[in-house]
C-alpha positions in Angstrom: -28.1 -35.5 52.1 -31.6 -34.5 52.4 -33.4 -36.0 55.3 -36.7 -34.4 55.5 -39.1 -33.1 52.6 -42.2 -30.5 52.7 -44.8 -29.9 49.7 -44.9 -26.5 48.6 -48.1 -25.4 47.0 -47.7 -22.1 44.6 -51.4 -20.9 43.6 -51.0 -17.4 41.0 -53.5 -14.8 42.1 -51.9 -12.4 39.6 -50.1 -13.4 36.2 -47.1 -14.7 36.7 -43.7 -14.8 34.8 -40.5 -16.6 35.2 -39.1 -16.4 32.4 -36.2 -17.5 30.7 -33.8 -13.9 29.3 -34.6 -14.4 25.8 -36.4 -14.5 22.9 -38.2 -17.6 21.2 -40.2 -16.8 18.1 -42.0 -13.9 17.9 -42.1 -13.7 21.9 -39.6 -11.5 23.5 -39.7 -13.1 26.9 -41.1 -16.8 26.9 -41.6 -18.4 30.7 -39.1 -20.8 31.7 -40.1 -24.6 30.6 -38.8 -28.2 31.1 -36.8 -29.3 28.1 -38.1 -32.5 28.0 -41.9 -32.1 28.1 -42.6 -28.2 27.9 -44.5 -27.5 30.9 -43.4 -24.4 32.2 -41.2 -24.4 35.5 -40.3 -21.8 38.0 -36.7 -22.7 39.3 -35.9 -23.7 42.8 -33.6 -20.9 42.7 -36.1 -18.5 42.5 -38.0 -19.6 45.1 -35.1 -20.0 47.6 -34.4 -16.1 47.1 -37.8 -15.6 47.3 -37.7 -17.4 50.8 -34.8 -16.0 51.8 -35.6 -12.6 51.3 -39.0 -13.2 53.5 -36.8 -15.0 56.3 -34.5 -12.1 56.6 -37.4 -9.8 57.6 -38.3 -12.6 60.3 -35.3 -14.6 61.3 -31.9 -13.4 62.7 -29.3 -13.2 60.3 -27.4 -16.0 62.4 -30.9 -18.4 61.6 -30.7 -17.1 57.9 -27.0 -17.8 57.1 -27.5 -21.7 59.0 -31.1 -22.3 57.0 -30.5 -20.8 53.2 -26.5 -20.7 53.2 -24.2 -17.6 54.2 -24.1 -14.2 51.9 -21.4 -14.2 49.0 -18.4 -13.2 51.0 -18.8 -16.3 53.2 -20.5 -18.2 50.8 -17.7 -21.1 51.1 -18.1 -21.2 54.7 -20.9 -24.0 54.6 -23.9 -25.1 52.7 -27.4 -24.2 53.8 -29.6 -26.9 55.2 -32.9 -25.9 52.7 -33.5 -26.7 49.4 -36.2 -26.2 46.5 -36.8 -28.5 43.6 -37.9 -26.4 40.0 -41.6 -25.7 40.4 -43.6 -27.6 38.4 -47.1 -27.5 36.8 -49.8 -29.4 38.4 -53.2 -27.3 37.2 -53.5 -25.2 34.1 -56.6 -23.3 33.9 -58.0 -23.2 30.3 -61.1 -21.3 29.2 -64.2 -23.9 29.3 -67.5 -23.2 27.3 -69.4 -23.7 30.4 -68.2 -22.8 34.4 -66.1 -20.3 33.4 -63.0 -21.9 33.3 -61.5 -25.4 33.8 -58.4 -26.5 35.9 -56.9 -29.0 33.4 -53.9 -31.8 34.1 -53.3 -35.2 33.1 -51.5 -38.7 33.6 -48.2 -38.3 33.5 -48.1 -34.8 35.9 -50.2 -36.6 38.4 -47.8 -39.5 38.1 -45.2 -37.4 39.0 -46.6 -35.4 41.9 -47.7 -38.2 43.0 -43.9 -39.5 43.6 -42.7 -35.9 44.3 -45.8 -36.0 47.2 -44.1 -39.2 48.7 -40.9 -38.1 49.8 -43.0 -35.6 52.2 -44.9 -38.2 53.4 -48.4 -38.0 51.0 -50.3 -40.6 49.9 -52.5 -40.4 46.7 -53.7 -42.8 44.7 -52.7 -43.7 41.1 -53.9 -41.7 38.6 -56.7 -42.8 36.3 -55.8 -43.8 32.0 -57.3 -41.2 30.0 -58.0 -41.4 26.3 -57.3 -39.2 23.7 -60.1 -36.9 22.9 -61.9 -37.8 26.9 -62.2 -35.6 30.0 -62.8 -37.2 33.2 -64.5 -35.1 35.4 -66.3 -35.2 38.5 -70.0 -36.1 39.2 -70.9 -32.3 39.9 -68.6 -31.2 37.3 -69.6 -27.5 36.3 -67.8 -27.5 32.9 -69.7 -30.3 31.2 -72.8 -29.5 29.1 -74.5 -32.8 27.4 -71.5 -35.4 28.2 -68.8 -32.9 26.6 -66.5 -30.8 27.9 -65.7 -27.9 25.5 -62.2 -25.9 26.1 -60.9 -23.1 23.9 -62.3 -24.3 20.8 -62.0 -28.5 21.3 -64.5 -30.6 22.6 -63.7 -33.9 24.5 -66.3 -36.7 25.2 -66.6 -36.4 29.3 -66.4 -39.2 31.4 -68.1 -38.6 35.3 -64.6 -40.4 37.3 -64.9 -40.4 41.3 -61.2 -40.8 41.0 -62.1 -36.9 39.9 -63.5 -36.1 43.2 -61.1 -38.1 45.0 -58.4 -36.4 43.3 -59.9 -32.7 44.0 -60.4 -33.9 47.9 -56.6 -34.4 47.9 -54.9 -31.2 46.0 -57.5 -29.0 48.2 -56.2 -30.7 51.6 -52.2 -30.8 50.3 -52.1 -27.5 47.8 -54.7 -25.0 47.7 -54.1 -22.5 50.1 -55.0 -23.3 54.0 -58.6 -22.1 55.0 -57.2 -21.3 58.8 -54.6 -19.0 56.9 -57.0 -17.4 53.7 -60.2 -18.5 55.2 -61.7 -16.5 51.5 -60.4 -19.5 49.4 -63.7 -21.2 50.6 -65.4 -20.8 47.2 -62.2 -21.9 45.5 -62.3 -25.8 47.5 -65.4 -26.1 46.9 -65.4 -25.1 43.5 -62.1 -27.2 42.3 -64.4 -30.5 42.1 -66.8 -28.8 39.5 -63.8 -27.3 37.6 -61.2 -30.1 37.4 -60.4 -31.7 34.4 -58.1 -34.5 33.6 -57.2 -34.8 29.7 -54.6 -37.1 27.7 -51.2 -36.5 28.1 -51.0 -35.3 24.3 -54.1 -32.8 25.0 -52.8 -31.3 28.2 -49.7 -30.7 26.2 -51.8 -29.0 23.7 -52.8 -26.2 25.8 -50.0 -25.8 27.8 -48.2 -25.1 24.8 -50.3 -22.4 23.0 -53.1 -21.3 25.4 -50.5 -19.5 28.1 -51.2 -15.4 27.7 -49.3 -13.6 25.3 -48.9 -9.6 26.2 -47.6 -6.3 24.6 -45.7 -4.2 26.9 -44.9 -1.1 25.9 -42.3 1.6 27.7 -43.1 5.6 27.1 -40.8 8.1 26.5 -40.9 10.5 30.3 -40.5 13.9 28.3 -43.1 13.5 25.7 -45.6 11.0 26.9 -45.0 9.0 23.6 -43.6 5.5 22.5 -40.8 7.6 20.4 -37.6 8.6 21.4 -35.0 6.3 24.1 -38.2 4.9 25.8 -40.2 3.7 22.5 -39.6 -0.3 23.3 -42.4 -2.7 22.3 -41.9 -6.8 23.7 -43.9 -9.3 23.9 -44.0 -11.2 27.2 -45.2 -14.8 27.8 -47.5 -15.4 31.6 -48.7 -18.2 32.9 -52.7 -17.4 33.8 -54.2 -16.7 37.0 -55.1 -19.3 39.1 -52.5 -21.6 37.7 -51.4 -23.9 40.3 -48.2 -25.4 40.6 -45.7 -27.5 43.4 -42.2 -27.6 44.9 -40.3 -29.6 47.5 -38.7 -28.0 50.1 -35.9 -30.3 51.1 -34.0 -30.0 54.5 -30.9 -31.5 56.0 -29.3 -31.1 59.2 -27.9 -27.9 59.6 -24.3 -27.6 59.2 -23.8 -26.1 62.0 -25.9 -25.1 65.0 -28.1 -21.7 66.1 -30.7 -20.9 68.0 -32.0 -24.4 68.1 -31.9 -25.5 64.8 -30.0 -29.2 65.3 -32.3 -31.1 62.9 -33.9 -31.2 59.5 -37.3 -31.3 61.0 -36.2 -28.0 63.0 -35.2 -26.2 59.4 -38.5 -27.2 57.7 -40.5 -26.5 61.4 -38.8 -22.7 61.2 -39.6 -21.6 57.7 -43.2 -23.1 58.0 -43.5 -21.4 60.8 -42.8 -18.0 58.9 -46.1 -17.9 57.5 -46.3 -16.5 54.9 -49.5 -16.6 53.4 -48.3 -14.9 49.8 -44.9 -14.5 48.3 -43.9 -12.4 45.1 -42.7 -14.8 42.3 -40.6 -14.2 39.6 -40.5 -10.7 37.5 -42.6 -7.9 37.0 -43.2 -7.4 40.6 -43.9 -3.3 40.0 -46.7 -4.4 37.6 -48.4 -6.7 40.2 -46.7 -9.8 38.4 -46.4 -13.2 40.2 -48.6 -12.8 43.3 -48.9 -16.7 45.0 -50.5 -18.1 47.9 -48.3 -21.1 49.6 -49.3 -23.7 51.5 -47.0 -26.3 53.1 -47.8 -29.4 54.1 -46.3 -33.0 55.0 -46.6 -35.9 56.7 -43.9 -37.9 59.2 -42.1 -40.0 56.6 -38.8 -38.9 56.4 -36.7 -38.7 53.3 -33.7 -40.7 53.7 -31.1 -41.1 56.5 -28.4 -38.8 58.0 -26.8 -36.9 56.5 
């Protein structure tokens, strides 16, 4: 059983794709998304590897094997003592008419990181109703031009909230990347205020569904320099925007067994934190600059659940 909890906050610098192995539509390679609502997920498995793989650069293998479970050929030996949930979406940046661009969520994924922020010991408030067809947005909002909110091609009536601005105060102190880490996210606290927006459940949908980027890739032949020939493959790849932002939990138990000091959960969750790793590569296309994220952990001292 998992005792103790950390959030993980993901924030895509670079285009990033987890994607799912197979073809939907007319796209080769959709992302990977809930079944049940469509937002678009990056497994837990993923980022354990992920994790892993940065740990064994760090940690003794003896610390690895205890922390993220031994390699294959003891793989039945014991369990590791650290977890990840699926990633899930918490801001989806949309093109605004005005600011450049708006971070965009809703009701129902606030509701949930909201509950997913309590088992690491987070408070946040409740999130605010939101009509259909309304933004709520901050008092300094920068995407708001005459009381509307225009995004893509859809204008909402905006509504100045300071539920908005409490809201921003909170993800920037929990999920944005640390300022004591990547002191150059400065301009991106301060500007996630002017730039958030919270829509309807039905609306967020909306975007999430049809305004993620859509790109041709293309592979050349090496002998002539041409799409013809064994290399002449055309796909179409589906990628979450930069500067989407999404969440994890990274769950710990006691350790099975006992190394170098690790005895507890808190000790598993201490030691990985303690990696520091400012940015991790997520999910594929890591040769094309795919999938760059800064992380931020953070918790507070309410434990999970009981012993294991």
């Amino acid at each position: 059983m998992y005792e103790r909890a950390a959030l993980l906050g993901l924030y895509a610098e670079t285009p990033l794709h987890p994607g799912t192995g197979q073809a939907v539509g007319a796209v080769d390679l959709p992302v990977q998304r809930e079944r049940h609502t469509g937002y678009p997920l990056i497994p837990g498995s993923s980022l354990k590897g992920v994790f892993r793989a940065a740990a064994e650069h760090v940690l003794d293998s003896d610390r690895v094997a205890v922390i993220f479970g031994p390699g294959n050929a003891q793989a039945a030996a014991h369990a590791g003592a650290l977890g990840f949930t699926d990633a899930r979406l918490l801001l989806f940046p949309v093109r605004a008419l005005f600011g450049v661009f708006a971070w965009i969520t809703c009701p129902f994924v606030l509701e949930r990181f909201r509950r997913d922020a309590a088992l690491a010991g987070l408070a946040l408030d409740t999130p605010p109703d939101v009509p259909s067809g309304t933004a709520l947005v901050a008092a300094q909002s920068a995407v708001t031009q005459d009381n509307t909110v225009v995004l893509e091609e859809f204008t909402f009536a905006a509504q100045r909230k300071p539920e908005v601005n409490a809201l921003a105060e909170a993800l920037a102190r929990y999920i944005l990347p640390s300022l004591s880490s990547l002191p150059e996210y400065a301009p991106w606290h301060a500007r996630l205020p002017r730039q958030l927006v919270i829509l309807a459940n039905d609306d967020f949908g909306d975007f999430v569904h049809f305004a993620t980027e859509v790109v041709a890739r293309i592979a050349l032949d090496d002998e002539t320099g041409t799409t013809s020939g064994a290399g002449g493959n055309l796909w179409y790849e589906e990628q979450l925007p930069s500067e989407t932002v999404l969440y994890s939990l990274a769950l710990a138990s006691r350790p099975r067994r006992a190394a170098n000091g690790l005895t507890t959960a808190d000790d598993v969750l201490r030691t990985v934190e303690e990696l520091r790793l400012p940015r991790l590569q997520v999910g594929g296309d890591e040769t094309v600059g795919r999938g760059i994220v800064a992380v931020r952990f953070a918790r507070g001292q309410v434990p999970t659940g009981g012993a294991a």
